[in-house]
C-alpha positions in Angstrom: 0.0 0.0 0.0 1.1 3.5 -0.8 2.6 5.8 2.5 -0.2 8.3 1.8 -2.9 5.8 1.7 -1.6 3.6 4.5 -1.5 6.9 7.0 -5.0 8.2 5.9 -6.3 4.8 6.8 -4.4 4.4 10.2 -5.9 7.7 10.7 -9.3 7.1 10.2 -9.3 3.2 12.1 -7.5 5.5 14.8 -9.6 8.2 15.0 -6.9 10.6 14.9 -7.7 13.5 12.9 -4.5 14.7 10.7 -4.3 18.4 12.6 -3.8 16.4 15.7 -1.3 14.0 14.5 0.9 17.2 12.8 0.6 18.9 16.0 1.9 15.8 17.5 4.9 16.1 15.3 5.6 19.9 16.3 4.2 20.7 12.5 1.7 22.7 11.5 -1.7 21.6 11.7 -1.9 21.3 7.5 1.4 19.6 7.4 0.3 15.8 6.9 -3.2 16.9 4.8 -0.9 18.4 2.3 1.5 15.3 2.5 -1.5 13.1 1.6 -3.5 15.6 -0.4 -1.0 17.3 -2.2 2.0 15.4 -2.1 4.0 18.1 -0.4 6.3 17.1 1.2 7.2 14.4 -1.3 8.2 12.2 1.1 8.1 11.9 5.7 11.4 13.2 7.3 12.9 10.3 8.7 12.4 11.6 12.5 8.6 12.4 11.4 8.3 8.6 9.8 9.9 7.0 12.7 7.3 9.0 15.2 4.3 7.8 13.2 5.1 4.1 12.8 6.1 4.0 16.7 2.1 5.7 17.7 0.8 3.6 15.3 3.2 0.6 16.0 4.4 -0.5 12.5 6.9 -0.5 10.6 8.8 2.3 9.1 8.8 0.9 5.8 4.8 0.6 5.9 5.2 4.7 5.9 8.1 5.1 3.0 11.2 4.0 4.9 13.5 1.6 3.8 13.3 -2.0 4.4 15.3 -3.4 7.1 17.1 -6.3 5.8 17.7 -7.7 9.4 15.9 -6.9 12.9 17.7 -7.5 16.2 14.5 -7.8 18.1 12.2 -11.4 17.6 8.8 -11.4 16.1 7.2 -12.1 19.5 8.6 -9.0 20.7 7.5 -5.4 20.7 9.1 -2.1 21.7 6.9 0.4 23.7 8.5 4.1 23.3 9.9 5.8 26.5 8.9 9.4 26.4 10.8 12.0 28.5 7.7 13.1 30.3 7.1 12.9 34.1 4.0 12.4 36.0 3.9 13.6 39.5 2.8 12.0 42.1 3.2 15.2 44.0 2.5 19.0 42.6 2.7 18.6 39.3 5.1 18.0 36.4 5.3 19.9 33.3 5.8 17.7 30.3 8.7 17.8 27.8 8.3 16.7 23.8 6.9 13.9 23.2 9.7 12.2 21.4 10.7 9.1 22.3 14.3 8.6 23.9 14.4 4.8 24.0 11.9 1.6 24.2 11.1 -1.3 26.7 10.4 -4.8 24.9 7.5 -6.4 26.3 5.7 -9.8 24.9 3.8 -9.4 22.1 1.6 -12.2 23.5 1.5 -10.6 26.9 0.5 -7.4 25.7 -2.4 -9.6 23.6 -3.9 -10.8 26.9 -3.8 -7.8 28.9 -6.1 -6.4 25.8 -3.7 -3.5 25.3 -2.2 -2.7 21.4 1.4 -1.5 20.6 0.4 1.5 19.1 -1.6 3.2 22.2 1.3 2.3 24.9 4.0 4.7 26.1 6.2 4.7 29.3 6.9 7.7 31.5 8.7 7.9 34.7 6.8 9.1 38.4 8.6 11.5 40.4 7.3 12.9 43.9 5.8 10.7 46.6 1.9 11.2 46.7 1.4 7.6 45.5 3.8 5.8 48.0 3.6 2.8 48.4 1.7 1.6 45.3 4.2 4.3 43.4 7.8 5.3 44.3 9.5 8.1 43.0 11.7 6.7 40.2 9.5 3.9 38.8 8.3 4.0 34.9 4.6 3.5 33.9 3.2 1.8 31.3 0.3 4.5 30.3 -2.3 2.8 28.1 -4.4 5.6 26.0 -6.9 3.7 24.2 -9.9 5.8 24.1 -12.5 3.6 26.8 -15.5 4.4 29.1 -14.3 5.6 33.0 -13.8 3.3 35.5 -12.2 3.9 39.1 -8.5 2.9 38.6 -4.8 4.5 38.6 -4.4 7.0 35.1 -1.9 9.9 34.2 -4.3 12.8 33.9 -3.4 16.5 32.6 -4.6 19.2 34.7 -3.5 22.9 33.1 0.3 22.2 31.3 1.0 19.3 34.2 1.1 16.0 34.4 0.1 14.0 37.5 -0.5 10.2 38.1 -3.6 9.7 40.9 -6.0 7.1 41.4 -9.3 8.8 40.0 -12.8 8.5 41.0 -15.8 9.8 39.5 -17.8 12.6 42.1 -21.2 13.3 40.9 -22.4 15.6 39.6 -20.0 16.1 37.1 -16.6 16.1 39.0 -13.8 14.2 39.8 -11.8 13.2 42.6 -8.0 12.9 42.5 -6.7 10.6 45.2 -3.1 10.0 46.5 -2.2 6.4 48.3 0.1 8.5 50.2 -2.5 9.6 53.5 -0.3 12.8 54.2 -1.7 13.9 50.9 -5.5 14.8 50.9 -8.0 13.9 48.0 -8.6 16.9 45.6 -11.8 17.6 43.8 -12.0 19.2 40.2 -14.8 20.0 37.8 -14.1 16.8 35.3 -14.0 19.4 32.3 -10.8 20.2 33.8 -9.5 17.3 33.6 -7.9 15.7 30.7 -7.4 12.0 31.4 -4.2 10.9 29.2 -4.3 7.5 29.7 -4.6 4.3 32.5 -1.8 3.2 34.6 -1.6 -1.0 33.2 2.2 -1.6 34.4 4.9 -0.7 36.4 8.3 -1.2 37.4 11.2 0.0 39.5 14.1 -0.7 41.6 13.6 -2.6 44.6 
C-alpha cells in the first residue's frame, strides 16, 4: 500500500484526525493533509516517519522507509516508546516533547492478553511521593491511551500544562476526585472538564 494511503487509513481506524497527528509532530496543523493531499512534502522526514510508525506501532517501511534487511528484536517482541515526560505523584510535572528517547520490549503475546495494542502504549517515569507505596519516585509506567468508558483505577491525567499520576474517581455531579495512596496527601476535587485523562496506569516497574 502507498505511504499516503496507508496513514489516511491508520488515521481514520484511529480516530486521529491529521491536525492532531501534525501537532503531535511539532508541525503545522496542515502539514500531513498536504502530504497526503498534495504530495507536499514528497516524502516523511525520517524523525517524522519514525514518530508515526512508533504511535501507530508498525513498521517504518509501511510509511516510506527503507526495508530493514535484518531486525535485532524477535517477532514475539514489541518495543513500547519511552517518552521523556514525568507524572507527579506530588505538585505537578510539566511535560517535555513527546519524542521518544528509548523503548522497553514487552511480549507481544503478553500485551495480547492484557487487551492492550502497541500502538496506544507509552512509558513515563513518576517523580514525587503522593502515591507511596503503590508508586515510588523513580518507577516508569506503562500509560495505556486507548480511548475507553471511565472506570475507578490509577491513570496519568493533565490538569492545566502538568502532568500528575492519581487514582481517579468519579464525584457526581459532574466532578472528579483525585486521590493519592500516600494519606499525608488529601484527596482533591475538580470539575471533570478540567481534567484531561491521558491514559490508565496498566504496568509498572522499578528498583527494589
Amino acid at each position: 500500500m502507498e505511504p499516503r494511503e496507508k496513514l489516511s487509513g491508520l488515521a481514520r481506524e484511529r480516530g486521529s484526525s491529521l491536525a492532531a497527528l501534525s501537532r503531535m509532530l511539532g508541525r503545522n496543523a496542515s502539514y500531513l493533509q498536504q502530504y497526503i493531499t498534495k504530495g507536499s512534502p514528497r516524502k516523511l522526514e525520517e524523525i517524522d516517519r519514525r514518530r508515526l510508525a512508533q504511535f501507530f506501532g508498525i513498521r517504518e517501511a509501511e510509511l516510506g522507509g527503507p526495508e530493514e534487511i535484518s531486525s535485532t528484536l524477535p517477532a514475539d517482541w514489541v518495543e513500547v516508546p519511552r517518552l521523556p515526560l514525568e507524572a507527579s505523584a506530588g505538585p505537578g510535572a510539566v511535560g517535555a516533547a513527546e519524542i521518544p528517547f528509548d523503548a522497553f520490549r514487552f511480549s507481544r503475546r503478553w500485551l495480547r492478553e492484557q487487551g492492550l495494542e502497541q500502538g496506544m502504549l507509552s512509558s513515563i517515569r513518576v517523580i514525587g511521593d503522593s502515591m507511596e507505596p503503590l508508586l515510588r519516585d523513580g518507577d516508569e509506567i506503562l500509560v495505556d491511551r486507548t480511548p475507553r468508558a471511565f472506570r475507578e483505577g490509577v491513570h496519568v491525567v493533565r490538569l492545566g500544562e502538568a502532568l500528575h499520576v492519581k487514582l481517579l474517581q468519579a464525584v457526581p455531579p459532574g466532578g472528579m476526585r483525585l486521590i493519592s495512596k500516600n494519606p499525608a496527601y488529601e484527596p482533591v476535587e475538580v470539575p471533570m472538564a478540567d481534567v484531561d485523562v491521558v491514559g490508565r496506569v496498566v504496568w509498572k516497574g522499578g528498583r527494589l
